[in-house]
C-alpha positions in Angstrom: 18.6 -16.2 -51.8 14.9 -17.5 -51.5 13.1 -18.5 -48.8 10.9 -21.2 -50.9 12.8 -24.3 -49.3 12.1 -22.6 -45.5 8.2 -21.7 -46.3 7.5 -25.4 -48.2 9.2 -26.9 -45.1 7.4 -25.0 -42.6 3.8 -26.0 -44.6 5.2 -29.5 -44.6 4.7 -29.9 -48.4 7.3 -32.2 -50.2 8.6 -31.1 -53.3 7.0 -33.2 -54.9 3.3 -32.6 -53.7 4.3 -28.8 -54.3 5.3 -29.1 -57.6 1.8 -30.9 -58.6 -0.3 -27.8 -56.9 1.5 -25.1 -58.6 2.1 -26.7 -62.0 6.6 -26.9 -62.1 8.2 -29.7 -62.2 9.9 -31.7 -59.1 13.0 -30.6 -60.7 12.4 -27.3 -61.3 11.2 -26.5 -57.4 14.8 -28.4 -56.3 16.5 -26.3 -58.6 15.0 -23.2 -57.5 15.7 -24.3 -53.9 19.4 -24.9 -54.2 19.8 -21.6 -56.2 20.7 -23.1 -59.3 17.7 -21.7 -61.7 16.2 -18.2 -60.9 11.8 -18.3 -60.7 10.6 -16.0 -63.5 8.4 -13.4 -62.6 4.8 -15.5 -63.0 6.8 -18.1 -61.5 7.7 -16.2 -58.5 4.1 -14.8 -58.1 2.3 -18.5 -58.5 4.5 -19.2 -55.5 4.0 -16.6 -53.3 0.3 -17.0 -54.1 0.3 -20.2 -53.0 2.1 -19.7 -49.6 0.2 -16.3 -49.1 3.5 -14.0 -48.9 4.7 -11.1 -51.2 7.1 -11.9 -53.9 9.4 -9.8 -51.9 9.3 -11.6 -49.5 9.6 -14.9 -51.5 12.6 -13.9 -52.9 14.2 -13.0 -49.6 13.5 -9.3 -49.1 13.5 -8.0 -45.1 10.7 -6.7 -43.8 12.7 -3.0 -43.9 13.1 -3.3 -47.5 9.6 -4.4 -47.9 8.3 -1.7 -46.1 10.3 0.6 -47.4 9.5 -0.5 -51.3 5.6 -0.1 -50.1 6.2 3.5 -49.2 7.9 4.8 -52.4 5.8 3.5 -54.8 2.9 5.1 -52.8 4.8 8.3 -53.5 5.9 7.4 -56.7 2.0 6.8 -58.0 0.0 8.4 -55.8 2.2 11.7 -53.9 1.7 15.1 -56.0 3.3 18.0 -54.9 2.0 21.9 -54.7 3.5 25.1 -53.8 1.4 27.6 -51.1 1.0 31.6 -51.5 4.5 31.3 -49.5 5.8 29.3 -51.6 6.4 26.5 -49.3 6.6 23.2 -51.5 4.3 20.6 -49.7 3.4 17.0 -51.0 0.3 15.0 -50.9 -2.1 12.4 -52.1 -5.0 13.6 -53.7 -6.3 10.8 -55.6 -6.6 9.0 -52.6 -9.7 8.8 -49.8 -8.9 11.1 -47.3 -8.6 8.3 -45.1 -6.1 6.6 -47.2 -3.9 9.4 -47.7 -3.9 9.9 -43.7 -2.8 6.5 -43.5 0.2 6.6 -46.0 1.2 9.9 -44.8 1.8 8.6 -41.5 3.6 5.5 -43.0 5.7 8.4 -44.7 6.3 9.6 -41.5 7.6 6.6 -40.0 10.1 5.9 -42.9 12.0 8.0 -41.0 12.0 7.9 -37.3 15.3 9.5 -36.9 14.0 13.1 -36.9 11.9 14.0 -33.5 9.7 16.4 -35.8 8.8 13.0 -38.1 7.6 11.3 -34.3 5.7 14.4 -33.9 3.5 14.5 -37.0 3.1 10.8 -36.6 1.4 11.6 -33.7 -0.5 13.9 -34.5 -2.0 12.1 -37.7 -2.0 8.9 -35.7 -4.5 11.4 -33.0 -6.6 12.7 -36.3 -6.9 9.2 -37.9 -8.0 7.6 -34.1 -10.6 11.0 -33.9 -12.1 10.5 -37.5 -12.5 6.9 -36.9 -14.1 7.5 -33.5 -16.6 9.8 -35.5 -17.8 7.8 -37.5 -18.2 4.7 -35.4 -20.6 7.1 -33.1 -22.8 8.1 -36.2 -23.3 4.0 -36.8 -24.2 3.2 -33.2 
């Protein structure tokens, strides 16, 4: 399933006028549509382009799957892992800003809501994010 019937409908773009500003054929957008030819990959991404939405997205994802793809390839790229004099194993994202690696953490947090002690922590980087911030809109002013 795609949704590029639903988001040319909603622009209120023909197939037609839609195949002439991304460069497929009439055909090939009515085939798409109906599910009887699959987009390739720059075909998929000149489309989503075009209606300013994540191939994801284009190709039908839910906004839980979209999220949670966003999350693990942040920790896939991005999340290194070290081991304390304790040897407590702890992960995090060194190659990012300090801000940016806040922010994913706490979008790691909320993956999963299901544990309290996850709410917690959000909460508390949510508090140290909203304090740095504050900081340093008081050293501009």
């Amino acid at each position: 399933m795609n949704r590029l019937k639903e988001l040319r409908e909603k622009r209120g773009v023909s197939a037609r006028k839609l195949a002439e500003q991304v460069g497929f054929s009439q055909t090939k957008i009515c085939k798409i549509e109906r599910g009887e030819q699959k987009m390739s990959t720059p075909q998929a991404m000149a489309l989503a382009d075009y209606f300013g939405v994540s191939t994801d997205y284009l190709l039908g994802a839910s906004a839980e799957e979209i999220f949670d793809k966003f999350i693990d390839t942040y920790k896939r790229n991005f999340r290194e892992f070290n081991v304390d004099a304790s040897g407590r194993v702890y992960g995090g994202y060194p190659s990012l800003s300090p801000e940016m690696s806040l922010k994913v953490g706490i979008l790691d947090k909320l993956q999963d809501l299901s544990d309290v002690k996850n709410l917690a922590a959000v909460y508390e980087l949510v508090s140290s994010l909203s304090d740095k911030e504050f900081r340093e809109s008081r050293k501009h002013n």
